[in-house]
C-alpha positions in Angstrom: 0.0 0.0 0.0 2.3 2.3 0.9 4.2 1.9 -2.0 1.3 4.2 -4.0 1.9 6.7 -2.0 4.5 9.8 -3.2 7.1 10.6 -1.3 5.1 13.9 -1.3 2.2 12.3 -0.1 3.7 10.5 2.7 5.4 13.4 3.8 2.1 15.2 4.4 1.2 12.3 6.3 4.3 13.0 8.7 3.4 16.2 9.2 0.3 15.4 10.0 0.5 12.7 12.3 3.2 14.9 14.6 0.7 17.6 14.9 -2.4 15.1 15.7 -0.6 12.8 17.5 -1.3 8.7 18.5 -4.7 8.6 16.9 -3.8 10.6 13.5 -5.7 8.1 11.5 -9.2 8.5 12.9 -8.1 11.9 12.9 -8.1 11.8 9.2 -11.0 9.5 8.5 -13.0 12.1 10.7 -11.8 14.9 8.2 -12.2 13.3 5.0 -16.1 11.7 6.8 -17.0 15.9 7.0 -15.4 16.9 4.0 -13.1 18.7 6.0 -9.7 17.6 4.8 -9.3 20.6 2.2 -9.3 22.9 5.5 -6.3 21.1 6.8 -2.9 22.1 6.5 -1.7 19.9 3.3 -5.3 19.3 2.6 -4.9 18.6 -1.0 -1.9 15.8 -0.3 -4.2 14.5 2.0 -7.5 14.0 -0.1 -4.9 12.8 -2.7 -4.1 10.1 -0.1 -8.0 9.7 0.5 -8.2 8.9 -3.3 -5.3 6.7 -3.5 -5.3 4.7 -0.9 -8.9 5.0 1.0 -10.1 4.4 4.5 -9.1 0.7 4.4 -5.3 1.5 3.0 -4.8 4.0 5.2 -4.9 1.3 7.9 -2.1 -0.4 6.7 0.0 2.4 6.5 3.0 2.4 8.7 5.1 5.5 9.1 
């Protein structure tokens, strides 16, 4: 899975998990859920992920 990702891509997902801490990923399923991923810093990386991957991939991801 994580192999789709861009190294772009899974930087935003760094980023993000340091700011949101041990629970980034429901973190982000609750953004993308509301719609509200676009607000969030990197917000287009992140829907790009959302598209890519999905809820399910996202799971796997290890970083």
């Amino acid at each position: 899975m994580e192999s789709e990702l861009t190294a772009t891509q899974r930087e935003a997902l760094l980023r993000f998990k340091s700011k949101q801490g041990r629970y980034w990923k429901s973190c982000l399923v609750a953004l993308w859920v509301n719609g509200r991923d676009d607000r969030a810093e990197d917000g287009a990386l992140l829907r790009q992920v959302r598209n890519t991957l999905g809820v399910d991939g996202l799971a796997k991801v290890k970083i």
